[in-house]
N, C-alpha and C positions, 0 to 999 in steps of 0.2 A: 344830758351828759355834762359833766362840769369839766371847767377848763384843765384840768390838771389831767382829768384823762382824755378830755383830745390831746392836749399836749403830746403826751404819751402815744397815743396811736398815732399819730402825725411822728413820731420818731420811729414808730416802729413801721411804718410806711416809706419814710424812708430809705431805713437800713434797708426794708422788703425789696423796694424797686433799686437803690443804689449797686446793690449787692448781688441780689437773688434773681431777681427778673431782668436785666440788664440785658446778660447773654451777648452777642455779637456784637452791640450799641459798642461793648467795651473795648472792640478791639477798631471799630469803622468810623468810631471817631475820632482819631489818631491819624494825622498825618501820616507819619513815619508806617501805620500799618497798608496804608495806602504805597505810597513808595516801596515796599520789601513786596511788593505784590507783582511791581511793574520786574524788576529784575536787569533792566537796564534804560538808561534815559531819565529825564526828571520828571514827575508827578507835573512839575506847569507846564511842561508841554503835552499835557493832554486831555482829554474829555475828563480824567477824574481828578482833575486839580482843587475842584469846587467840596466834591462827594461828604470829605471827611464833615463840613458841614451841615448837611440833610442831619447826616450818622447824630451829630450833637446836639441839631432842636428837636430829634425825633425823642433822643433819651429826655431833654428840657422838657417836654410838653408830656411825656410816660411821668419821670417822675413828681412833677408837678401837679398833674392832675392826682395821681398816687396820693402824693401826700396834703392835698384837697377833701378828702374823702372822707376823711372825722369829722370835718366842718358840715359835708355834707348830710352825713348822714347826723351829725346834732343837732340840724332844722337850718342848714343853707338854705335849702330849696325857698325860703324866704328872701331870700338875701341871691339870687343870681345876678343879678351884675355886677356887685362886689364877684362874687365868685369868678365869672368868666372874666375879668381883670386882671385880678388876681392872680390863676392859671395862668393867663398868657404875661404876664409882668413874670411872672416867677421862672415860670418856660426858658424866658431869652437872661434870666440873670443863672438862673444853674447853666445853660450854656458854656453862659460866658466864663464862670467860675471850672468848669469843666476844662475849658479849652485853654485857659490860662496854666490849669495844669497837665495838660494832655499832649497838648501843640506849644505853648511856650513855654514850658517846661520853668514858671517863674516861681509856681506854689507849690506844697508840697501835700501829701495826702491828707496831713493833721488840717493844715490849711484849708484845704478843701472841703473837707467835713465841719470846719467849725463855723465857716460863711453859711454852707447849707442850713446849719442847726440854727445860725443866724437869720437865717432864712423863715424856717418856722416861726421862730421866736414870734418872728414879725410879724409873719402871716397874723400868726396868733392873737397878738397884739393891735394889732390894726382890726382885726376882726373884732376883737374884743368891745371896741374904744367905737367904732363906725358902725355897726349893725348890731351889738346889744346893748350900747349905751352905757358900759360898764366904766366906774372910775367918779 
């Protein structure tokens, strides 16, 4: 498979998991979904002060591995410790780009999509340059 169309499936695995397969991730990562929950009192005074947390590496490590899956399937299975790296590097940085815009409310959607795609890039990139020697 050539890089342009992993490229490609790596976006459209994206969009897949950002969007489509998310489901409840999208509302349980959010702070604030947590608090409209409790109905009175503050979210840190309680067992679910932590939650919306889990809610954000569970979507980091979905969509991550997600959009892993072009590499995998155009002959990672060579290449697994770059891969399971990789995955977990990329897991806790979509996190973090999620919860920057989710929870502190600093980024905005465009933002957030274009670190992701920045995201790939890279994957891509790195993959490219480390385990097929390409350049």
């Amino acid at each position: 498979m050539s890089l342009p169309l992993v490229l490609l499936a790596m976006l459209w695995c994206h969009v897949l998991d950002d969007y489509v397969l998310q489901g409840i991730l999208a509302s349980l990562k959010q702070r604030d979904w947590w608090q409209a929950q409790l109905k009175s009192g503050d979210i840190g005074d309680t067992i679910y002060r932590h939650d919306y947390v889990a809610a954000l590496l569970c979507h980091g490590l979905s969509w991550s591995c997600c959009v892993h899956l072009p590499l995998l399937l155009a002959g990672g299975l060579r290449h697994q410790g770059f891969l399971a790296l990789s995955v977990a590097l990329n897991a806790l940085v979509h996190a973090l780009v999620d919860h920057a815009k989710a929870n502190w409310k600093c980024i905005n959607l465009v933002q957030d999509q274009c670190y992701h795609v920045a995201q790939i890039a890279s994957v891509l990139l790195v993959y490219s340059k480390a385990c097929l020697g390409m350049w």
